[in-house]
C-alpha positions as CSV (number, residue, x, y, z in Angstrom):
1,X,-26.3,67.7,-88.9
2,X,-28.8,65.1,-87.3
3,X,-29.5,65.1,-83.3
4,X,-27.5,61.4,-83.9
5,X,-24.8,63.1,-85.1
6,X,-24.6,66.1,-82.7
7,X,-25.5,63.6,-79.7
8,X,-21.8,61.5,-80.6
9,X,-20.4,65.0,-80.6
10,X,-21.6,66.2,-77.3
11,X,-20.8,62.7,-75.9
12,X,-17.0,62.6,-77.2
13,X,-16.6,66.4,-76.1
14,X,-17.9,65.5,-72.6
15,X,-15.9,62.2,-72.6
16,X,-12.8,64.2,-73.2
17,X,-13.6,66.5,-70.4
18,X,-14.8,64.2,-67.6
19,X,-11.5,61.7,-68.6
20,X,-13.2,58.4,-66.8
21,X,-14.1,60.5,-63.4
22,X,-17.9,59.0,-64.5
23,X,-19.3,56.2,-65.0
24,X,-21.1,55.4,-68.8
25,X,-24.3,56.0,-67.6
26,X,-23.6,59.0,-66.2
27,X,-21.7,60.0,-69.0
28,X,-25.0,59.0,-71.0
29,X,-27.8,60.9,-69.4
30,X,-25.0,63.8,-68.8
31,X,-25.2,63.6,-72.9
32,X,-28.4,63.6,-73.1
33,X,-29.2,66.8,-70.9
34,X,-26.4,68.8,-72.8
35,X,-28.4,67.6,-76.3
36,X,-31.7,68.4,-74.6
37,X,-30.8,72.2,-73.7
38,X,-29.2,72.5,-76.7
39,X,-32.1,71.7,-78.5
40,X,-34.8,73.4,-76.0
41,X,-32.4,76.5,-76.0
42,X,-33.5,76.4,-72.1
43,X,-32.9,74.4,-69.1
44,X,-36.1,73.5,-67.6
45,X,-36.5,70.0,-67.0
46,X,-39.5,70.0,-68.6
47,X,-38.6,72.4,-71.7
48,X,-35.3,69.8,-72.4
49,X,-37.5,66.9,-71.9
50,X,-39.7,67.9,-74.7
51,X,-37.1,68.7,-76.7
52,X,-35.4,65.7,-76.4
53,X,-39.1,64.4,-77.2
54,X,-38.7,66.1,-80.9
55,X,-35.1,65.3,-82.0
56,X,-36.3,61.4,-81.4
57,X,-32.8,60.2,-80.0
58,X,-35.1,58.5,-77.1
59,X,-38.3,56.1,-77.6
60,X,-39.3,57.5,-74.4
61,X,-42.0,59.6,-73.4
62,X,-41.5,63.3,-72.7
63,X,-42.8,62.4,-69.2
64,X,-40.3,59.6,-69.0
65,X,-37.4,62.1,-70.3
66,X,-38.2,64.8,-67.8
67,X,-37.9,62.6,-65.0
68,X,-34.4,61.3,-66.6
69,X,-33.8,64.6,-66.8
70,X,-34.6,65.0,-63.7
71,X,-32.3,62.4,-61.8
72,X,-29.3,63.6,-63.8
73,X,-29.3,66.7,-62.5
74,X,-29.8,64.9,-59.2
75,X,-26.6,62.6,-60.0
76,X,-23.7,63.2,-57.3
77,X,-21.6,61.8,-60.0
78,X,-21.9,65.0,-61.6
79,X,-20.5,68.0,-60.3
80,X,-19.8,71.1,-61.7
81,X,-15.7,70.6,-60.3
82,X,-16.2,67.3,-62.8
83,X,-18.2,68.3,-65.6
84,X,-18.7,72.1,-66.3
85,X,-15.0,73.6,-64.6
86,X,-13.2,72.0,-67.0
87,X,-15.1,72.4,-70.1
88,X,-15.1,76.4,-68.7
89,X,-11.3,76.3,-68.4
90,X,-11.0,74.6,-72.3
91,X,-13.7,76.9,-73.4
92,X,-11.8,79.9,-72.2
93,X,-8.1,79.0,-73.8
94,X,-10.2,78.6,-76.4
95,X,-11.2,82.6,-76.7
């Protein structure tokens, strides 16, 4: 599958979860962080940003995609009672 493809995914998934409690941009960069550690298998800012560099999805540099990286997970849009909780609870009927 091609980081386009798994990018949608992720951003349907989290759409689905956070149910309009974000707004798109948000919901964009919250995408893009999931497809960064996904890809970086790690959650360092700086370790997402370059893998985000590889998989293309951005023109950016990985500079520029760290510091994206950076103010998403400084976004009080985002909290875990929004994003992660309720991916948790689905994940865990999932079993």
């Amino acid at each position: 599958m091609s980081a386009p493809e798994v990018y949608q995914q992720i951003h349907q998934q989290l759409q689905a979860v956070v149910k309009g409690q974000v707004d798109e941009s948000s919901l964009e960069r919250l995408t893009l962080l999931v497809t960064g550690i996904l890809g970086a298998q790690h959650a360092s800012p700086a370790r997402v940003a370059r893998a985000l560099h590889a998989l293309g999805l951005r023109s950016a540099s990985a500079e520029s995609l760290e510091r994206q990286v950076r103010r998403t997970e400084n976004d009080p849009e985002l909290t875990a009672g929004i994003c992660f909780h309720p991916l948790a609870r689905q994940r865990w009927w999932w079993g």
